[in-house]
C-alpha positions, 0 to 999 in steps of 0.5 A: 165792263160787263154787270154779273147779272141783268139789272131792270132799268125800271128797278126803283133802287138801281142805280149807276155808281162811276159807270158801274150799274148795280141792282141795289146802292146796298154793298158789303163793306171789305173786311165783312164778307170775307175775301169774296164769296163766304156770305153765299152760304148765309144770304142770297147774294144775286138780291145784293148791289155788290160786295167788297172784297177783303183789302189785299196787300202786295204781300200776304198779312196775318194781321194782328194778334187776338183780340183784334175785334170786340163789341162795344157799347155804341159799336165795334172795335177792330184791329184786323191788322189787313189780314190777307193772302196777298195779290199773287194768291188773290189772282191764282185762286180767287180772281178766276171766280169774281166773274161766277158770283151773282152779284158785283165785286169791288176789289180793295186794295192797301199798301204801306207805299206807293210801289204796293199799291200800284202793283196790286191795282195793275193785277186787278185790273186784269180781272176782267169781271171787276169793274172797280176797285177801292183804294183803302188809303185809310186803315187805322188798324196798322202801322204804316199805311195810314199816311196817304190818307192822312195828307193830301198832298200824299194822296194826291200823288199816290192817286196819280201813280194808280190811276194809270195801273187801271185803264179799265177799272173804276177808281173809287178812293176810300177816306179817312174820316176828317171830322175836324178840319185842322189842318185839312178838311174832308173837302182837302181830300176829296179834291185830292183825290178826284184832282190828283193831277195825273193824265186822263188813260182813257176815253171821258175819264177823269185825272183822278178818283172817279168815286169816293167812299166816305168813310173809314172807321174812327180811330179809337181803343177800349181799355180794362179797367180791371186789368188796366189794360188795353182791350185790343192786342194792338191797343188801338183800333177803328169803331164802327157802327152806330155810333160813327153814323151821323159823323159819316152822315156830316162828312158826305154831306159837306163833300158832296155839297163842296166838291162832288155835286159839281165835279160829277163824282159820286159818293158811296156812304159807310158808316153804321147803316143798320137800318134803311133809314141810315141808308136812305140818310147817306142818299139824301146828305149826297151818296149815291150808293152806301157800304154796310160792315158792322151791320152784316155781324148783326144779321148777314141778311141786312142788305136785302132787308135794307134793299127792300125798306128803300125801295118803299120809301123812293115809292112813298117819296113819289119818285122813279128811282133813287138816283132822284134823291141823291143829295136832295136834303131840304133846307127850306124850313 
């Protein structure tokens, strides 16, 4: 599981997420930074943790129709719809240059059944110069999909269907965000996904996820109130950004606290990260690593400037490295 690039173990904001070393707990969320290397031109990519890359599907998707993405007064709507070129494309012309960026890629990956989603894994597994995946189980942004995420015990039995499709991938599971435990809570699915049942493929590696990406965007929808109708084409969609952040903060910390600490499984927090004090709230409520999206609309140059506030502040927390401050949220008064 080669690294793109020498990361110093003396490097203050490095970190390990699953076994995969990164320069920066700072990634790219999919869907915000293209298929793979459209941010190079904007940001240096060589001083980022990593990037996502676009979901694919097993076949290519054009996604909604326009609108499919809007700014809102406590974020951003999207309806994207998984707008992709699919696998077969994916591998033909974008897999041979994952290994030539500066930085670590993270395949995504979606599906509408079980069959999709192991097909498009065991393809990315072949990618030798990506060491994870993520297992989008979450999108509210299409019709069909969105079920795996929805039930555990649907998720646990597609997560154990993948895993064998990737015997030299990391598998991390992306969530859906489960605020309100009726009937199942983000602990449910967290269990789900790191006990999916499925036999261990390879040496110490876990039955299931080996991390989980908590959360996806919070299924919403704008209306005009001239036209009376709905602002996106698609009439719902997901938000992010600010106004999802402290759900996002609560549900990392109620996994990390219930089930990842002691299962060894770590956490990578999404959710309306715009400053390092977002980032660094995600590492103390139990993320290892956090994902930026709707921030990279406002400035492409966030993670770099996120990557530097953090650094200051493990600095100023009187620690070696990050890593000694994830999950380490005082509650003595």
């Amino acid at each position: 599981m080669p690294s793109p690039t020498p990361i110093s173990p003396a490097s203050p904001i490095s970190v390990d997420l699953a076994g995969v070393p990164l320069r920066s707990p700072v990634l790219m969320a999919a869907g915000t930074a293209g298929t793979l290397d459209e941010m190079a031109g904007v940001v240096d990519l060589s001083r980022v943790g990593g990037l996502v890359t676009k979901s694919i599907t097993r076949h290519p998707r054009e996604g909604n129709q326009t609108w499919r993405i809007l700014e809102c007064k406590v974020g951003m709507l999207n309806a994207i719809g998984l707008a992709n070129i699919g696998i077969a494309e994916f591998e033909e012309h974008i897999a041979p240059r994952v290994g030539s960026l500066p930085t670590t890629v993270i395949g995504s990956i979606a599906g509408f059944s079980i069959d999709d989603y192991v097909q498009v894994a065991a393809a990315m597994d072949g990618i030798e110069a990506m060491p994870a995946v993520e297992l989008n189980v979450s999108c509210p942004n299409v019709h069909g999909g969105l079920e795996f995420g929805a039930d555990p015990a649907l998720l646990r039995e597609l997560v154990a269907a993948v895993r064998p499709a990737l015997p030299e991938t990391r598998l991390l599971v992306k969530l859906s965000p489960v605020a309100v435990a009726a009937p199942n809570s983000i602990t449910d699915f967290a269990r789900a996904a790191i006990e999916s049942g499925a036999e261990p493929n390879g040496p110490n590696r876990r039955p299931g996820a080996d991390g989980l990406c908590i959360a996806n965007t919070v299924p919403a929808m704008g209306i005009d109130v001239r036209t009376r109708r709905p602002r996106l084409a698609n009439v719902t969609g997901g938000l992010s950004g600010p106004a999802v952040h402290p759900i996002a903060v609560k549900l990392v910390y109620d996994a990390h606290r219930l089930v990842c600490r002691e299962a060894g499984v770590p956490i990578v927090g999404i959710g309306g990260v715009l400053t390092w004090e977002d980032a660094a709230e995600f590492i103390l409520a139990g993320a290892t690593a956090v994902e930026v999206g709707t921030g990279l609309f406002v400035d492409p140059k966030l993670p770099i400037k996120l990557a530097r506030g953090l650094e200051t502040w493990v600095r100023r927390q009187g620690v070696a490295n990050i890593g000694e401050l994830v999950g380490a949220l005082r509650l003595d008064g």
